[in-house]
KEKOLRO-874209 format. One record per residue (C-alpha): residue number from 1; residue in one letter; x, y, z. Coordinates in pm, whole numbers, plus 50000, padded with zeros to 5 digits. Layout:
! residues N
+-----+---------+-------+-------+-------+
| num | residuo |     x |     y |     z |
+-----+---------+-------+-------+-------+
| NUM |       A |     X |     Y |     Z |
...
+-----+---------+-------+-------+-------+
END
This chain:
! residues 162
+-----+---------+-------+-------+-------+
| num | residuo |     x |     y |     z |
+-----+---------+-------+-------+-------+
|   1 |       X | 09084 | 31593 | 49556 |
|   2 |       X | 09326 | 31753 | 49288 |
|   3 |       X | 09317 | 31737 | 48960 |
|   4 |       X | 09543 | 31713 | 48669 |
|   5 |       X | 09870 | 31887 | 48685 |
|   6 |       X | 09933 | 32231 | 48429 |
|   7 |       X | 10106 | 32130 | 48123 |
|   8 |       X | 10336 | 32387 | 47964 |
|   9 |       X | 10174 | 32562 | 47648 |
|  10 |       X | 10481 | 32324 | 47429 |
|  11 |       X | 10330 | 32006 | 47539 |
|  12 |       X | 10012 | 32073 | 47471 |
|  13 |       X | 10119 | 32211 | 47075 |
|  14 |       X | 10297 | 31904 | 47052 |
|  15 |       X | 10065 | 31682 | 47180 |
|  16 |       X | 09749 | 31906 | 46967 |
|  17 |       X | 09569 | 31998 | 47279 |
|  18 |       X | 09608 | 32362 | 47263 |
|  19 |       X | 09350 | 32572 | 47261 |
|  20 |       X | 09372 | 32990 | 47289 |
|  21 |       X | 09096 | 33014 | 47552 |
|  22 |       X | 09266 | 32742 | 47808 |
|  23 |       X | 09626 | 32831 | 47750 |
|  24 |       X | 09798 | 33114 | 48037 |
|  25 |       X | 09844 | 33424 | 47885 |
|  26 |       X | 10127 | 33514 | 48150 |
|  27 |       X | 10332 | 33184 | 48110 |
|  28 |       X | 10660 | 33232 | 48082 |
|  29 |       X | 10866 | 33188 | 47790 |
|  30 |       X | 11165 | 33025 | 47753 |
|  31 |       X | 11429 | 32928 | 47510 |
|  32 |       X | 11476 | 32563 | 47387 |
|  33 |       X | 11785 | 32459 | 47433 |
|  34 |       X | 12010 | 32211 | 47254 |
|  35 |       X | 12312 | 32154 | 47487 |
|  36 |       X | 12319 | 32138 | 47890 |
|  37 |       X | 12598 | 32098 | 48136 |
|  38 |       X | 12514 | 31801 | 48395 |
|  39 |       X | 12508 | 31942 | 48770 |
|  40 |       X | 12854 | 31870 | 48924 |
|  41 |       X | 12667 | 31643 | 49158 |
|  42 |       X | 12586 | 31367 | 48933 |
|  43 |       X | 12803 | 31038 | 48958 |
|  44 |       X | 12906 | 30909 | 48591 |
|  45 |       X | 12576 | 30687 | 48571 |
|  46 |       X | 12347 | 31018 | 48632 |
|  47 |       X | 12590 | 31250 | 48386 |
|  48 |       X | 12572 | 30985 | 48097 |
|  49 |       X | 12170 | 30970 | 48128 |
|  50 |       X | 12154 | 31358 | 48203 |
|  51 |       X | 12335 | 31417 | 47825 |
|  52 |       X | 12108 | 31148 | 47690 |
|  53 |       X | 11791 | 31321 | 47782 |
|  54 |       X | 11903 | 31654 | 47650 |
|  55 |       X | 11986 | 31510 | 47316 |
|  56 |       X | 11540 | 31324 | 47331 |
|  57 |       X | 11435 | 31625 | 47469 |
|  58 |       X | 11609 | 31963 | 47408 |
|  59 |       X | 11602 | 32174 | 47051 |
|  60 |       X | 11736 | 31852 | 46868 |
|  61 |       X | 11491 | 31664 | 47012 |
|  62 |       X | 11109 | 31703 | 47118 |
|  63 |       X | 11251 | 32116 | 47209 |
|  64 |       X | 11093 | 32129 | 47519 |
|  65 |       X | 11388 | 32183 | 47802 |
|  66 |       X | 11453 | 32511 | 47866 |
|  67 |       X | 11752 | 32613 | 48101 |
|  68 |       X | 11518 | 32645 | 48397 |
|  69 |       X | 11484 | 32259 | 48370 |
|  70 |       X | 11788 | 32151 | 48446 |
|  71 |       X | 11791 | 32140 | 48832 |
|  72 |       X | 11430 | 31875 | 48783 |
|  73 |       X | 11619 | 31687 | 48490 |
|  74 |       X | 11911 | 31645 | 48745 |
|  75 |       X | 11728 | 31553 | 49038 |
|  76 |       X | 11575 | 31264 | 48800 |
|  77 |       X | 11922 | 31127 | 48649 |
|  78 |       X | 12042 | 31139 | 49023 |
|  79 |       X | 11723 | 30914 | 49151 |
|  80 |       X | 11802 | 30689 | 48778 |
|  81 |       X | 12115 | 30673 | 48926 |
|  82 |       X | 12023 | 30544 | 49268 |
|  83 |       X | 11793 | 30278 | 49092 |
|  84 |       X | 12059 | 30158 | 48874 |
|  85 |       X | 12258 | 30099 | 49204 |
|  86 |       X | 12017 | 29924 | 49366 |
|  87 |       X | 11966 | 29701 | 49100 |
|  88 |       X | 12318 | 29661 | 49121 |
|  89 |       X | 12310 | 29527 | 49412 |
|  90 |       X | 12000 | 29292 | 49420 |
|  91 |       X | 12139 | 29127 | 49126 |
|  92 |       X | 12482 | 29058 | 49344 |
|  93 |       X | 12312 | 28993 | 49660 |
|  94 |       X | 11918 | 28856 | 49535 |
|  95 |       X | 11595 | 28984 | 49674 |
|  96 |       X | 11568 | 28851 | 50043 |
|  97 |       X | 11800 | 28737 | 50275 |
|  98 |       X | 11732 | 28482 | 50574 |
|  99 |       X | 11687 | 28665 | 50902 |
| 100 |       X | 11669 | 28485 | 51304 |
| 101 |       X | 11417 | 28611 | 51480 |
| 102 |       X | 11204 | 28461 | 51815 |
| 103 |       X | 11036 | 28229 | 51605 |
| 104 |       X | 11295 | 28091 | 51408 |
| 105 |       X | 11442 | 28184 | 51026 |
| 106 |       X | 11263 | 28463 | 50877 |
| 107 |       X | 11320 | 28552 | 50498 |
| 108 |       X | 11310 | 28955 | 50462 |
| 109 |       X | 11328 | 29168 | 50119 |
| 110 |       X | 11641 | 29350 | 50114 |
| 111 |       X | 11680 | 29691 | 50161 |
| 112 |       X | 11803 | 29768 | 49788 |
| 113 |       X | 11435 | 29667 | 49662 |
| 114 |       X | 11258 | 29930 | 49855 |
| 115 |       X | 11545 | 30165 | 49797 |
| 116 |       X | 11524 | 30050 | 49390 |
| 117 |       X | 11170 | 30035 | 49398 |
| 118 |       X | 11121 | 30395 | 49550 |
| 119 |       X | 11363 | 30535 | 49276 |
| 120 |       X | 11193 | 30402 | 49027 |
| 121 |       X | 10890 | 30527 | 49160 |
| 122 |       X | 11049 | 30881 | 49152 |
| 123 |       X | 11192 | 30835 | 48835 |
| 124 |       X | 10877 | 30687 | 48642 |
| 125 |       X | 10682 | 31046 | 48758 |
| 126 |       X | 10959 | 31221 | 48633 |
| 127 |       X | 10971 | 31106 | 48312 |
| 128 |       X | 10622 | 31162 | 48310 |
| 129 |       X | 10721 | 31529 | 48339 |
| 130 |       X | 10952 | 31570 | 48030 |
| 131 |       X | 10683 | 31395 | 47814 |
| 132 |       X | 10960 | 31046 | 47829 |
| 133 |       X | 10671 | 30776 | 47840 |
| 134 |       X | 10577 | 30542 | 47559 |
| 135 |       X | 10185 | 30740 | 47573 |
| 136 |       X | 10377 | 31031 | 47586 |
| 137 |       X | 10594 | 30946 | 47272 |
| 138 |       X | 10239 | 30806 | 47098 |
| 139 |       X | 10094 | 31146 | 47157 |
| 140 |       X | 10341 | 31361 | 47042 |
| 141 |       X | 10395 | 31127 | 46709 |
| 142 |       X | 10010 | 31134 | 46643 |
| 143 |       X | 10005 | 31489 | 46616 |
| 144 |       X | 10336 | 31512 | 46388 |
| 145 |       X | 10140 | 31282 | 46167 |
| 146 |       X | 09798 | 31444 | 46203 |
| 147 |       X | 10008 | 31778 | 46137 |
| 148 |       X | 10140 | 31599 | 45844 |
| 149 |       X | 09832 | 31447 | 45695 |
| 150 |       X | 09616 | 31769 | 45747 |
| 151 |       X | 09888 | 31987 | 45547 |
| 152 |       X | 09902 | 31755 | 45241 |
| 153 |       X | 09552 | 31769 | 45271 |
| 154 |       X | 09562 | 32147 | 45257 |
| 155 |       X | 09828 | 32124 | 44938 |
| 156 |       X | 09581 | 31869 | 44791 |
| 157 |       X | 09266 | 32090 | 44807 |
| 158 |       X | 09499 | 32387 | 44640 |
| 159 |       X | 09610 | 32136 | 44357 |
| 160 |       X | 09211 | 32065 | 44277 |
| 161 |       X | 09107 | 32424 | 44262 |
| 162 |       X | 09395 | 32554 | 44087 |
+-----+---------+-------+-------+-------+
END
């Protein structure tokens, strides 16, 4: 049985989960970074998304892609890539076709779902990953407005002493 995965010491500031005695003392550190260069391996789909996740989550963003995420933010624009393909195609072609087999007509699911569908898979626990899901989002917004709140708080207790 395994547990949860290790979250990088950023995630868990932005998120407000930190705390001194759980976080690695020997983690590396690495510098946000705004801009990225797609891998040349990308096809146009993968490149456009690729730029579009740097912008959500690199220094101008949530700042949490460093340059030593670029080969795992490729791999998941490639595999957002190969979904948006398959989707292609099951909207051209539908999601079963009609198949003869010793008992007559069978009807089969295409190829392109399970292809699609595995993708997605891929991609979903990706996204996961970069902090990209809507309880990701949530999280990271709650704290920006708990950071918020408890500072004005902070500015409000100075005002009532002074």
């Amino acid at each position: 049985m395994t547990g949860r995965k290790p979250q990088p010491t950023k995630m868990k500031v932005l998120k407000g989960t930190d705390r001194k005695d759980r976080l690695n003392q020997n983690e590396p550190v690495t510098e946000p970074v705004a801009k990225m260069k797609p891998p040349a391996y990308l096809n146009n789909t993968a490149k456009t998304a690729f730029r579009e996740l740097v912008k959500l989550v690199g220094a101008d963003g949530m700042n949490v892609l460093a340059e030593s995420d670029r080969a795992a933010l490729g791999m998941l624009c490639d595999q957002y890539s190969i979904y948006r393909e398959a989707r292609n195609e099951v909207r051209k072609l539908g999601l079963t076709f009609e198949s003869k087999g010793r008992n007559g007509k069978q009807i089969k699911a295409r190829p392109e779902v399970q292809i699609m569908n595995n993708a997605w898979d891929r991609v979903a626990k990706m996204l996961v990953e970069f902090g990209c899901t809507p309880s990701a989002r949530s999280r990271v917004n709650e704290l920006e407005k708990q950071e918020k709140d408890a500072f004005e708080d902070f500015l409000n207790d100075n005002k009532k002493s002074s």
